[in-house]
Structures are given as structure tokens and as C-alpha cells.
C-alpha positions as CSV (number, residue, x, y, z in Angstrom):
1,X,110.5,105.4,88.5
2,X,106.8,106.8,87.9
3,X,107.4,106.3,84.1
4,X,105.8,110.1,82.9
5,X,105.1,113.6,84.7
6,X,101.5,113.0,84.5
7,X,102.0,109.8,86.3
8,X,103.8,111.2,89.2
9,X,101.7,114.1,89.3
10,X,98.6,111.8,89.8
11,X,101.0,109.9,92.4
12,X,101.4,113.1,94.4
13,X,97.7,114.1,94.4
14,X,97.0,110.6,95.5
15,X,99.4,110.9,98.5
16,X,98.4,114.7,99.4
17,X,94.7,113.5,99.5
18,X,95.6,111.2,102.2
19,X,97.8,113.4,104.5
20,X,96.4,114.8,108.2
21,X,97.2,118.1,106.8
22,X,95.1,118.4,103.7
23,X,94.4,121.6,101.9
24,X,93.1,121.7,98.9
25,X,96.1,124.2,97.4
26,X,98.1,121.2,98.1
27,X,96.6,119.4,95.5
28,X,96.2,122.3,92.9
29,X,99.7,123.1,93.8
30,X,100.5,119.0,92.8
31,X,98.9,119.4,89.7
32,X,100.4,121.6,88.4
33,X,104.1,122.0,90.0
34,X,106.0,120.1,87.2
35,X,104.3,121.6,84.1
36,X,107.9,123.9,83.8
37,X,109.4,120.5,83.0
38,X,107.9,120.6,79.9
39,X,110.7,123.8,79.0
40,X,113.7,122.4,80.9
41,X,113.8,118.9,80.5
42,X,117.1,117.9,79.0
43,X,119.6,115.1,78.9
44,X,122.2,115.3,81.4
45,X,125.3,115.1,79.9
46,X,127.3,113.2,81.9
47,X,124.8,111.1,84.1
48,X,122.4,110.1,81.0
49,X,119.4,111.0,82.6
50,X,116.9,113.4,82.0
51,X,116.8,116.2,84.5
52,X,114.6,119.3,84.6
53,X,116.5,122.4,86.4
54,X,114.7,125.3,87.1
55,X,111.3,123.9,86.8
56,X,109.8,124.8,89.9
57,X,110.6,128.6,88.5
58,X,109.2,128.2,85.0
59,X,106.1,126.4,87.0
60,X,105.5,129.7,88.9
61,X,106.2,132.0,86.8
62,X,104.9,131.1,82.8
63,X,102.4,128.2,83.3
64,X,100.9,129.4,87.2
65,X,99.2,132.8,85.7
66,X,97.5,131.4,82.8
67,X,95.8,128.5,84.7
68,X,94.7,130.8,87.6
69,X,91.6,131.0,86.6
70,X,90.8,127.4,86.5
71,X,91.8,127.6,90.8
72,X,88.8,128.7,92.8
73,X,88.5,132.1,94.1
74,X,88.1,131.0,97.5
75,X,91.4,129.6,97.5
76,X,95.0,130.7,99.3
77,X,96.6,131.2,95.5
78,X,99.3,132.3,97.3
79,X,100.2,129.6,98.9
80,X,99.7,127.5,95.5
81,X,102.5,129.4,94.0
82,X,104.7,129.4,97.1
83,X,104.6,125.8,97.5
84,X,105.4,125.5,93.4
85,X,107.9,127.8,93.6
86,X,109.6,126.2,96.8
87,X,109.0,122.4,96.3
88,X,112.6,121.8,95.1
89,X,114.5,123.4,98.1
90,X,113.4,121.0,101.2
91,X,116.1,118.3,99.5
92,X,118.8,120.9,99.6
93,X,118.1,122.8,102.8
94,X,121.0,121.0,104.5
95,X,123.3,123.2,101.6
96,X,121.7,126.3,102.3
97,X,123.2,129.0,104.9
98,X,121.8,129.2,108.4
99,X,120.1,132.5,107.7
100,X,118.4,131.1,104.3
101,X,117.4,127.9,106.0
102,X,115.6,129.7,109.4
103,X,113.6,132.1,106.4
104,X,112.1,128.7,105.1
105,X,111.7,126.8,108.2
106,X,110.2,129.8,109.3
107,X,107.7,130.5,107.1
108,X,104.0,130.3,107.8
109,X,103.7,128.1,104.9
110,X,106.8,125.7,105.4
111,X,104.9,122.6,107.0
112,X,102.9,122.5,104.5
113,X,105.9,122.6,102.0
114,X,107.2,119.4,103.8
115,X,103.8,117.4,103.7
116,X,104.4,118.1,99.9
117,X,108.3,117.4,99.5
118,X,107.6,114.4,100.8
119,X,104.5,113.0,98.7
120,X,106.6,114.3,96.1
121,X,109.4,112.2,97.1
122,X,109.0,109.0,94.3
123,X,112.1,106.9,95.3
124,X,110.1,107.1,99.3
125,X,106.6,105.8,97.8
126,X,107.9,103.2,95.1
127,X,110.5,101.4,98.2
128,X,107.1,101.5,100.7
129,X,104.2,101.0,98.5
130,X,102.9,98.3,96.3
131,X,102.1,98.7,92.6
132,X,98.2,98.0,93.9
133,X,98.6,100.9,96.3
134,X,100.1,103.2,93.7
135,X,96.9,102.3,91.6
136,X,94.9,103.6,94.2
137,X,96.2,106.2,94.8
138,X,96.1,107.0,90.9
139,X,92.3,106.7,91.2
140,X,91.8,109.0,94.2
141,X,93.5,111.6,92.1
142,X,91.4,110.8,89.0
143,X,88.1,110.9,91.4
144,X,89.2,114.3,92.9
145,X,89.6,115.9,89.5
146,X,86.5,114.8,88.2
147,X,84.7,116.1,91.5
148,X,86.1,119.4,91.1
């Protein structure tokens, strides 16, 4: 519903700068968790939408290493990657074995991973928020990147 991935990513910065539990990996993490849809974006073949599998992966692992260096030092880095790496598995938790499911709930990082599945949720924000809100949120993310 966001209309681009540069859209949504600015929607998810937007939201994470408004969350109780703020860190700024969150937001490096929002910027760049989607850039691996830029290799596995495809039309579904049946459904008729476009659908990006394995993007979180290709996030991690070919764009993550060569924008380090843009990520200040005094960051968590890896907690950065472990929420771009993870940020497609809160949806399908419920699908997961017992024992897979405890690992992730269970890890140090995981309520942070849940503050960010959910400002990365799109069909949550457009049902609750107006197109004015959305703007707004848009700005904070432009304002952060600028102050950065």
C-alpha cells in the first residue's frame, strides 16, 4: 500500500523514531532491511503480485558489509544485522517448531525485533493512521537522516 521501498522504508523509520524502545540500530537497521528486494523482487505467478523471498538474507549478507562503514562505530552492528536478517520471521513464528520459536523469543535481541516487525507491519499503519500522519512520519525520517 506504501507505493515504493523507499516509501515504506521512510514509513518504518518514522514509526521506530517514535517507539518507547528506541535505539538508534533500529533505524539503521530500517534503512536499510529491504535493499535485498532489489535482487528478489519477482512476480508471483499465481497471485500477481510482486513478492521479494529471501530478502531479508540478501539484505544481510551482500548489501549490509558494504554499507558498514556508513554505521557509526559506536554502534551495536550486530544487532543491525540480526534484526535485518530476522525481520521476516515474527509473521511466521506461529509455523515454526517449539524449539526454533523459544531460540528467537529468547534471544537478547528479540523485543527489539518485535518493536520492528511491527513498524514494519504496512497493512497495521495504513488501517490506523491518516495520510497526514503518514506525512509526518515521512518527515521525521527525512529530518533524522539529514541530522546524522
Amino acid at each position: 500500500p506504501e507505493g515504493s521501498v523507499w516509501h515504506h522504508t521512510m514509513l518504518v523509520m518514522g514509526q521506530l523514531l517514535t517507539h518507547d524502545l528506541l535505539y538508534p540500530e533500529m533505524i539503521w537497521a530500517a534503512l536499510l532491511h529491504d535493499m535485498g528486494k532489489i535482487d528478489t523482487t519477482r512476480l508471483h505467478e499465481h497471485k500477481g503480485v510482486l513478492v521479494s523471498p529471501g530478502h531479508d538474507k540478501v539484505s544481510a549478507d551482500k548489501y549490509l558489509p558494504g554499507l558498514r562503514h556508513l554505521i557509526p562505530d559506536h554502534l551495536d552492528h550486530s544487532l543491525i544485522e540480526w534484526l535485518i536478517r530476522q525481520h521476516m520471521r515474527v509473521q511466521k513464528i506461529d509455523e515454526m517448531r517449539p524449539a526454533k520459536q523459544d531460540v528467537l523469543r529468547n534471544d537478547r535481541y528479540f523485543p527489539w525485533l518485535l518493536a520492528f516487525t511491527e513498524a514494519d507491519d504496512m497493512v497495521r499503519l495504513f488501517d490506523e493512521t491518516s495520510e497526514a500522519e503518514r506525512n509526518a512520519l515521512i518527515e521525521d525520517a527525512k529530518t533524522w537522516l539529514i541530522t546524522q
